[in-house]
DOMIDREN-418954 format. One record per atom (N, C-alpha, C): x, y, z; residue in one letter. Coordinates in steps of 0.02 Angstrom, whole numbers, plus 50000, padded with zeros to 5 digits. Layout:
// DOMIDREN-418954
XYZa ...
This chain:
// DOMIDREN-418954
557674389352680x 557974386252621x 557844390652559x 558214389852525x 558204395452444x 558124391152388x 557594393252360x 557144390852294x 558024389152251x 557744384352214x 558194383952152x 558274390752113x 557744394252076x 557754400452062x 558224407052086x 558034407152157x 558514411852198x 559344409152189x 559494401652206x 559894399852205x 560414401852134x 559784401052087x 560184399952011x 560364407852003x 560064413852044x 560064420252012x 560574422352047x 560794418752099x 561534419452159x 562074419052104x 561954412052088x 562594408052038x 562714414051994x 562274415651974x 562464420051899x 562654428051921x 562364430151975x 562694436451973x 563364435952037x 563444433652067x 564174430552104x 564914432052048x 564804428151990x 565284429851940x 565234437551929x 564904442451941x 565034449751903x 565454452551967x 565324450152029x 565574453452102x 566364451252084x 566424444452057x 567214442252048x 567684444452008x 567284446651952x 567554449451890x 567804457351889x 567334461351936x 567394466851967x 567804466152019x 567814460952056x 568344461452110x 569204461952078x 569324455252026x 569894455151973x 570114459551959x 569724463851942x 569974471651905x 570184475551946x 569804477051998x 569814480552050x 570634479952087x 570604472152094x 571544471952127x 571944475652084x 571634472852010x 572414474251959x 572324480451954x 571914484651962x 572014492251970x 572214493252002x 572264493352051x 572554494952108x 573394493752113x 573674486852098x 574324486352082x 574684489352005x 574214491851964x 574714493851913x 574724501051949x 574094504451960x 574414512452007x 574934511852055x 574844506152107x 575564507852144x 576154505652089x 576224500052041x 576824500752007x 576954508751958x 576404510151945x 576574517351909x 576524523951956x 576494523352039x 576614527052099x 577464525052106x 577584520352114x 578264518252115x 578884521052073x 578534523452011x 579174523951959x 579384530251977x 580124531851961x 580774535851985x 580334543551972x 580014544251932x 579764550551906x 579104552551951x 579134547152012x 578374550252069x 578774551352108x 579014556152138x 578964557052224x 578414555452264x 578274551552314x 577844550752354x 577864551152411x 578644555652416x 578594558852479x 578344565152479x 578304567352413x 578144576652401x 577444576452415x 577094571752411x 576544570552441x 576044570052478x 575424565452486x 575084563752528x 575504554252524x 575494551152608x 575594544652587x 575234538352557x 575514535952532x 574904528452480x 574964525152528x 574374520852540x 574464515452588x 574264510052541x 574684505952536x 574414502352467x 574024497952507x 574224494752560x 573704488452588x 572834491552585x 572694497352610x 572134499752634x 571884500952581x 572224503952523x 571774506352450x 571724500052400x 572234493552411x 571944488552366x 571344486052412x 571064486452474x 570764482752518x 569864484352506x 570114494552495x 569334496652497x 569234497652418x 569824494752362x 569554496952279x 569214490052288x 569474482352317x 569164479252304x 568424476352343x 568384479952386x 567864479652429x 567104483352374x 567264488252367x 566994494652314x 566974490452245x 567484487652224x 567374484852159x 566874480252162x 566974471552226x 566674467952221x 565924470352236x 565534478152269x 564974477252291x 564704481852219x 565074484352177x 564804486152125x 564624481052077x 565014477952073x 565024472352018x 564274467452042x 564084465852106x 563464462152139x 563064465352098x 563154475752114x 562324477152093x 562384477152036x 562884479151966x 562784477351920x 562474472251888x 562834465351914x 562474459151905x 561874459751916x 561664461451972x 560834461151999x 560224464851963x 560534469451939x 560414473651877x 560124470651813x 560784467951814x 560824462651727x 560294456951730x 560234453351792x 560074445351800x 559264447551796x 559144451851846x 558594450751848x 558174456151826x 558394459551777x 558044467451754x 558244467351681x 558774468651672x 558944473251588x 559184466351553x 559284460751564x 559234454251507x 558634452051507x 557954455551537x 557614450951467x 557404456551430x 557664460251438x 557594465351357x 557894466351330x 558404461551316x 558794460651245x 558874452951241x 558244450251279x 558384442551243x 558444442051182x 557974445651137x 558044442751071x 558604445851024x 558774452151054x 559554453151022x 560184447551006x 560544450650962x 561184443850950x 561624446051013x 562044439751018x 562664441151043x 562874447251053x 563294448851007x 563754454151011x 563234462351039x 562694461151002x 562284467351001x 562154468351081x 561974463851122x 561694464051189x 562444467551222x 562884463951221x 563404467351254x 563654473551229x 563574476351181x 563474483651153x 563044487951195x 562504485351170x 561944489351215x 561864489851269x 561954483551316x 561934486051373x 562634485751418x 563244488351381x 563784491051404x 563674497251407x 563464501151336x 563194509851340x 562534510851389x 562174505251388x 561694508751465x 561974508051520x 562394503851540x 562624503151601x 563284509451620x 563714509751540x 564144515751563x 563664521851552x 563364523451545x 562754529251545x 562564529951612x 562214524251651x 562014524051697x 562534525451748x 563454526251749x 563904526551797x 564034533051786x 564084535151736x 564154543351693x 563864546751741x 563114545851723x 562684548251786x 562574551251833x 563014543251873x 563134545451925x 563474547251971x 564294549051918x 564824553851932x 564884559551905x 564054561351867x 564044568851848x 563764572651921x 563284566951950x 562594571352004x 563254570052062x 563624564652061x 564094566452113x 564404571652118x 564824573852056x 565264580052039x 564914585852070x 564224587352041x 563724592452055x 563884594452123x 563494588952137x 563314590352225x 564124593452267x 564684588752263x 565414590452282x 565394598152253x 565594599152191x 565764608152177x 565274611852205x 564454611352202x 564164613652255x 564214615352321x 564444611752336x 564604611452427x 565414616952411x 565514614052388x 566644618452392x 566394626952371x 565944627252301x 565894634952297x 565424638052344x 565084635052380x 564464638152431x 563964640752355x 563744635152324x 563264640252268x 562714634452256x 562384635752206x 561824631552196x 561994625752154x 561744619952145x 561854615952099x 561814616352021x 561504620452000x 561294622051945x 561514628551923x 561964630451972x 562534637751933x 563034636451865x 563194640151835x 563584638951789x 564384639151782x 564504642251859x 565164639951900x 565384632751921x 564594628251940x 564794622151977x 564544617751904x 564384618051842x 564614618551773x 564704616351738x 565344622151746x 565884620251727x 566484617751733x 566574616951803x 566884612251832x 566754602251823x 566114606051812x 565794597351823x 566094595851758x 566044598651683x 566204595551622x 566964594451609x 567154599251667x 567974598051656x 568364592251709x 567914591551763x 568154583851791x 567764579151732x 567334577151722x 567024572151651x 567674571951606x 567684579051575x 568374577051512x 568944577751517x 569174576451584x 569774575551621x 570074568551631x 570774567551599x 570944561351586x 570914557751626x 570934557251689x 570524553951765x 569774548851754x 569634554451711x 568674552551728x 568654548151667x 569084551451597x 569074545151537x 569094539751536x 569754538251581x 570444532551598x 569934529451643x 569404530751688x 568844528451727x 568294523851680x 568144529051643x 567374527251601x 567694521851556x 568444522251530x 568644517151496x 568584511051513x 569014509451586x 569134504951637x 568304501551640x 567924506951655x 567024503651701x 566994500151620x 567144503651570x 566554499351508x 566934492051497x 567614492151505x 568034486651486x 567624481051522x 567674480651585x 567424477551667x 566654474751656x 566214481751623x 565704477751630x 565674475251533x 566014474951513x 565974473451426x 566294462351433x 566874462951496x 567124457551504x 566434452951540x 566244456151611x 565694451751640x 565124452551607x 564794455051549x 564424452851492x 564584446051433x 565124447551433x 565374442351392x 565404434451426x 565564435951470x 565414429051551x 564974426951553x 564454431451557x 563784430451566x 563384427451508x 563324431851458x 563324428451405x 563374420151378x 563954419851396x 564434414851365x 563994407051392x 564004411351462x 563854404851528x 563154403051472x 562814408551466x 562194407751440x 561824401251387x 562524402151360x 562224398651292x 562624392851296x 563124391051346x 563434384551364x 562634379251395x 562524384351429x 562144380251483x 562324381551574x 561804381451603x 561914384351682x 562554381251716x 563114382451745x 563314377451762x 563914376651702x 563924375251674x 564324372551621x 565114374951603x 564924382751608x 565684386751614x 565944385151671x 565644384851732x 566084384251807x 566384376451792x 566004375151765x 566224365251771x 567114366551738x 567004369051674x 567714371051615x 568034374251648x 567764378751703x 568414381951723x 568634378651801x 568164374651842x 568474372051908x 568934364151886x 568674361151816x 568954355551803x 568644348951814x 567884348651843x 567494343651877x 567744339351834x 567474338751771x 567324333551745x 567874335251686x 568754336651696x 568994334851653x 569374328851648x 569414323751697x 569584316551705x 568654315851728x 568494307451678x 567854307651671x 567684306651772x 567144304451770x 566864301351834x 566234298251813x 565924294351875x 565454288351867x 565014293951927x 564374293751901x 563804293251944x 563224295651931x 562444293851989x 561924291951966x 561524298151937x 561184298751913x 560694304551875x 560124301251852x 559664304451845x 558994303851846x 558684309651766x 558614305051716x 558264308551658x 557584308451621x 557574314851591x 556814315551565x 556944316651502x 556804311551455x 556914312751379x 556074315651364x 555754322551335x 555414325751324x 555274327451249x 554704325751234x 554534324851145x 553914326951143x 554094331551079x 553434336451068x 552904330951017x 552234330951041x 551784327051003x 551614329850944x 551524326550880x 551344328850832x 551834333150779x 552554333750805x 552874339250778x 552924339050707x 552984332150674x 552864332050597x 552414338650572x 551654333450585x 551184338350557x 551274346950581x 551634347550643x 551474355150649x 551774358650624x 552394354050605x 553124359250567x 552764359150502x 552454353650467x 552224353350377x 551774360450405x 551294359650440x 550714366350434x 551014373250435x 551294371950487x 551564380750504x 552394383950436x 552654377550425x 553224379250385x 553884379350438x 554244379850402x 555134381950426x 555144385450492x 555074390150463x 555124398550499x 554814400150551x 554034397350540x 553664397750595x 553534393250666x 553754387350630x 553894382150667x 554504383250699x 555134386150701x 555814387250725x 555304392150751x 555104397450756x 554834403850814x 554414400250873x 553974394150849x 553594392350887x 554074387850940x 554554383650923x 554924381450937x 555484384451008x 555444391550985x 555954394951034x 555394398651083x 554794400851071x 554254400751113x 554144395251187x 554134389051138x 554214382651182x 554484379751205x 555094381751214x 555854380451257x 555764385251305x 555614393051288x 555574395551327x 555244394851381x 554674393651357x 554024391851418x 554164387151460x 554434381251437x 554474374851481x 555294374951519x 555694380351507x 556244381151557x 556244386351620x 555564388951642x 555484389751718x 555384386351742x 554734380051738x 554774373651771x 555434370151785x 555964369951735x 556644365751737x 556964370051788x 556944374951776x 557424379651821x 557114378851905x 556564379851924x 556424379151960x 556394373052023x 556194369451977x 556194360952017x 556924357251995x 557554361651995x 558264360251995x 558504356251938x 558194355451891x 558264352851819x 559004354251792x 559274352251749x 559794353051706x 559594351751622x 559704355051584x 559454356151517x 560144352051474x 560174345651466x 560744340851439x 560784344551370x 560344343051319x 560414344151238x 559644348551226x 559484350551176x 559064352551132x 559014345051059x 558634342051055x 558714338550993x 558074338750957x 558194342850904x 557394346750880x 557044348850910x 556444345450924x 555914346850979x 555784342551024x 556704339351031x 556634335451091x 557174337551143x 556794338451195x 557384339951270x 557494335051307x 558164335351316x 558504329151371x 558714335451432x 558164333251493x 558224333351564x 558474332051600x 559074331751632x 559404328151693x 559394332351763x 559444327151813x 559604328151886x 559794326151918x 560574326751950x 560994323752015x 560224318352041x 560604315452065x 559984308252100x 559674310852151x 560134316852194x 559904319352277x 559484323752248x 559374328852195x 559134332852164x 558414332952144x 558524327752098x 557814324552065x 557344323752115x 557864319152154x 557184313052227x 556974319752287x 557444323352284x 557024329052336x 556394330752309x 556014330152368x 555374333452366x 555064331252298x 555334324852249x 554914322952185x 554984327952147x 555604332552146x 555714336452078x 555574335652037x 556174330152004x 556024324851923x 555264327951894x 554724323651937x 554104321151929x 553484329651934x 553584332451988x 553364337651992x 553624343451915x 554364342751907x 554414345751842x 554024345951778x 553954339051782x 553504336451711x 552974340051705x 552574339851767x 551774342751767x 551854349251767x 552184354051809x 552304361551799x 552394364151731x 552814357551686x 553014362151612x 552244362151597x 551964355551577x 551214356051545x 550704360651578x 550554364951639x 550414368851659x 550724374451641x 551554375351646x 551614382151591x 551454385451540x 551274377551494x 551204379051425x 550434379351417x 550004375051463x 549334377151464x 549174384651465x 549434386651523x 549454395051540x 549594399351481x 550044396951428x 549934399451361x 549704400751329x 549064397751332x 548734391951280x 548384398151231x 548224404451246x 547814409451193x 548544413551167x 549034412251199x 549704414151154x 549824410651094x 549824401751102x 550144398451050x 549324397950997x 548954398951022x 548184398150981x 548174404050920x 548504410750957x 548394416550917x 548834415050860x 549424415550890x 549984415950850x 550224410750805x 549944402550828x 550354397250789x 549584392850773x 549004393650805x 548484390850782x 548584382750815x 548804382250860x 548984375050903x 549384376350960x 549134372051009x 549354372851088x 549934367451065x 550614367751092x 551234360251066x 550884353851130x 550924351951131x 550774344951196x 551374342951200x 551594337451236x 552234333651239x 552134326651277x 552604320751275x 552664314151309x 553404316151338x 553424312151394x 553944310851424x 554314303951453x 554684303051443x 555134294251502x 555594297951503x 555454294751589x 555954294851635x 556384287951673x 557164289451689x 557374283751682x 557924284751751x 558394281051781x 558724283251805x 559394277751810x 559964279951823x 560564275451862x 561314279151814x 561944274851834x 562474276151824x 562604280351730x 562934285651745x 563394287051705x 564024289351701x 564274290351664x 565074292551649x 565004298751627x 565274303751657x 565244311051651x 565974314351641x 566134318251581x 566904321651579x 566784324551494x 567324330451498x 567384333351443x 567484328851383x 567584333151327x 567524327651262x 567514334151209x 567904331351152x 567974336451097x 568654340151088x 568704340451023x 569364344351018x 569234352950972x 568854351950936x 568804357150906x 568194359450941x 567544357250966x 567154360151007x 567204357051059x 567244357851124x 567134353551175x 566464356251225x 566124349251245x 565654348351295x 565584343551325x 565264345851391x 565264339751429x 564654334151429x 564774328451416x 564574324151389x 564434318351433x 563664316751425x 563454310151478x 563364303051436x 563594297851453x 563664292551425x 563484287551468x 563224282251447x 562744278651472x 562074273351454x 562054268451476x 561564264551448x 560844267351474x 560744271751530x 560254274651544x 559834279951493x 560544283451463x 560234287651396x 559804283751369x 560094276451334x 559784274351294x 559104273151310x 559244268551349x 558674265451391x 557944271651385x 558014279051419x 557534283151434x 557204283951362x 557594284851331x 557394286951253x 556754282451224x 557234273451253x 556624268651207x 555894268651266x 556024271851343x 555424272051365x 554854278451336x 555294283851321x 554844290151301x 554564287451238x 554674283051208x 554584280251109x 554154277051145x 554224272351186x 553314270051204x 552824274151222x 552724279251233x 552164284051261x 551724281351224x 551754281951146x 551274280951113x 550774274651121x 551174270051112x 551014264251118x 550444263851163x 550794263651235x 550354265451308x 549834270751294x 549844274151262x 549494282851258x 549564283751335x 549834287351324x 550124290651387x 550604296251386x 550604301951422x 551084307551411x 551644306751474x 551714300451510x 552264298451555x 552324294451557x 552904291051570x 553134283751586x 553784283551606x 553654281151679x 554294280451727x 554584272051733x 555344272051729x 555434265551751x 555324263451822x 555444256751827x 555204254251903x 555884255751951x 556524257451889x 557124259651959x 556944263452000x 556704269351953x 556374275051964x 555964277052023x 555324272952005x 554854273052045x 555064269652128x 555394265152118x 555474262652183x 556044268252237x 556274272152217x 556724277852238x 556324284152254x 555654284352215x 555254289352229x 554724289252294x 554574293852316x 553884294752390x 553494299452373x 552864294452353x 552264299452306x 551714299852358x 551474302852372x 551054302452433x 550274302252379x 549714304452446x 549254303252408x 548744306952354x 549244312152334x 549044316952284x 549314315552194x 549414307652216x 549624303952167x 549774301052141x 549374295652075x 548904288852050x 549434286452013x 549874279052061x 550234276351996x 549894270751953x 550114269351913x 549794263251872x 550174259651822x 550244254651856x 550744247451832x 550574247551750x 550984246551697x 550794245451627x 551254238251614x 551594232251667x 551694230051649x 552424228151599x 552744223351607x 553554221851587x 553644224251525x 553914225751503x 554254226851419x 554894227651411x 555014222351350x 555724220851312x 555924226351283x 556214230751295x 556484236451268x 557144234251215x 557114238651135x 557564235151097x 558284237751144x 558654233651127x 559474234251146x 559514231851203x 559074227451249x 558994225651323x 558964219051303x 559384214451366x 559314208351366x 558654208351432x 558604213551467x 558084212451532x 557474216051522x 556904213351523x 556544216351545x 556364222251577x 556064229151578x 555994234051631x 555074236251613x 554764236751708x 554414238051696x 554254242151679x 553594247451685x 553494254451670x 552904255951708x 552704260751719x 552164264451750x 552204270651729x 551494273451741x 551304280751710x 551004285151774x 550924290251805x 550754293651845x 550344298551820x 549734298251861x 549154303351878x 549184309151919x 549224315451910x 549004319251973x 548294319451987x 547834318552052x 547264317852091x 547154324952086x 
């Protein structure tokens, strides 16, 4: 079976193999339409086989486009996380066409090498090499590779800051007639954030802030999380119902973030003079899921469950407690014995005509 992680690093570089594949056909059919025109003989020729050369550009395209991706996903984006937009796909369009340059200069090499019988490093095999490079062939090439990988940057990108998931949804149509069904949420609230934003200020508090999103979205990513909203320094968590209840995702998530951020702990001490803590409620059952918006659109969960989780995470305090699960919840869950539940008892939650209980969980 494949970690969520592996899974999520599939999802994301899959799109660069497709995007490279795209190109790859339509290259291939505008050369045979511009092989075709009255002014080619292609009998004076060698013959085109068009089936066989759209078959191996896109074979060649789609396995370039993988390692590119594989490249990008898991190597050269996180060194331009903190770059903008536009700048990342700049930059690492010129490393990546640098990096293809490369390696149709050491190709060139080696080929005129072998044809003159001479050394690689003669000034016969050259000058040949600079004149295939600035040969309208090799331009009309380097043009094409930067376009290709300038487009599956922009994809990538894009996906990025939608949210995992989110572009495929806009572009397969899931949720553009709404639908009904169950999910499982973690409304997540940073303790204390008043006082830490008055101490630290604006500026520093927004740095500390993007520090602490950061940290607590390998746990999400990992234990199959979905990242709903950002609302200040509060995160809304969701998970398909099969998702969550495997293996106690949901629940195992919670504790991994506070262990991430523990693991911090002489990072946020140095730099912000406070470790962040957080409370959490968790809630679960029906919502209504589908696009929404005209001038921005996103996809949007609606639901009395939202509400509901929100007024359980607002009790933490109350309880002191940094969890609190409803009893839907709990009764859907299989906690074995590495972990302490404890009944807190019915509560009228505002906007509820019913009662719901609550409980808080221990890890042993």
């Amino acid at each position: 079976m494949l970690s969520p992680e592996v899974k999520r690093h599939i999802y994301r570089i899959i799109p660069f193999g497709l995007i490279w594949l795209i190109f790859g056909v339509a290259y291939s059919l505008l050369e045979w339409g511009h092989l075709r025109d009255p002014g080619h003989d292609l009998s004076a020729g060698n013959s085109y086989n068009f089936a066989g050369t759209v078959f191996i550009r896109a074979v060649i395209s789609f396995l370039s486009g993988l390692l590119i991706g594989t490249v990008e996903i898991l190597y050269l984006s996180k060194l331009f996380h903190q770059k903008s937009f536009a700048a990342k796909i700049v930059y690492k369009t010129l490393i990546y066409l640098a990096l293809i340059v490369s390696v149709l200069l050491t190709g060139a090499a080696i080929s005129f090498s072998g044809d003159l019988e001479t050394g690689v490093f003669t000034e016969r095999v050259w000058d040949n090499v600079w004149a295939f490079l600035l040969s309208y062939a090799s331009i009309g090439f380097e043009v094409y590779a930067a376009v290709v990988i300038g487009v599956s940057l922009f994809y990538t990108e894009v996906s990025e800051n939608l949210g995992h998931g989110v572009l495929v949804n806009f572009f397969t149509g899931k949720y553009h007639m709404p639908i009904e069904e169950e999910r499982i949420y973690m409304f997540l609230d940073m303790k204390s954030s008043t006082t830490i934003a008055e101490n630290l200020g604006h500026v520093r508090y927004f740095e500390m802030l993007r520090e602490y999103y950061t940290d607590l979205s390998g746990p999400i990513i990992k234990y199959s999380g979905e990242i709903y909203q950002y609302v200040g320094d509060e995160v809304i968590v969701s998970w398909t119902l099969k998702d969550g209840l495997k293996n106690n995702n949901c629940i195992y998530c919670f504790f991994a973030m506070k262990a991430a951020l523990e693991k911090q702990a002489r990072k946020y001490n140095e730099h912000f003079g406070v470790l962040p803590g957080f409370k959490a409620g968790f809630h679960m059952g029906k919502v209504t899921t589908g696009e929404i918006g005209v001038i921005k659109k996103e996809i949007m969960f609606t639901g009395d469950v939202l509400n509901t989780t929100a007024r359980i995470q607002g009790l933490c305090n109350t309880y002191n407690v940094d969890i609190l699960i409803s009893d839907d919840l709990k009764k859907k869950l299989v906690l074995d014995g590495q972990w302490q539940i404890k009944a807190l008892g019915e509560n009228e939650l505002r906007g509820r005509d019913e009662k719901i209980e609550l409980f808080t969980i221990l890890r042993l």
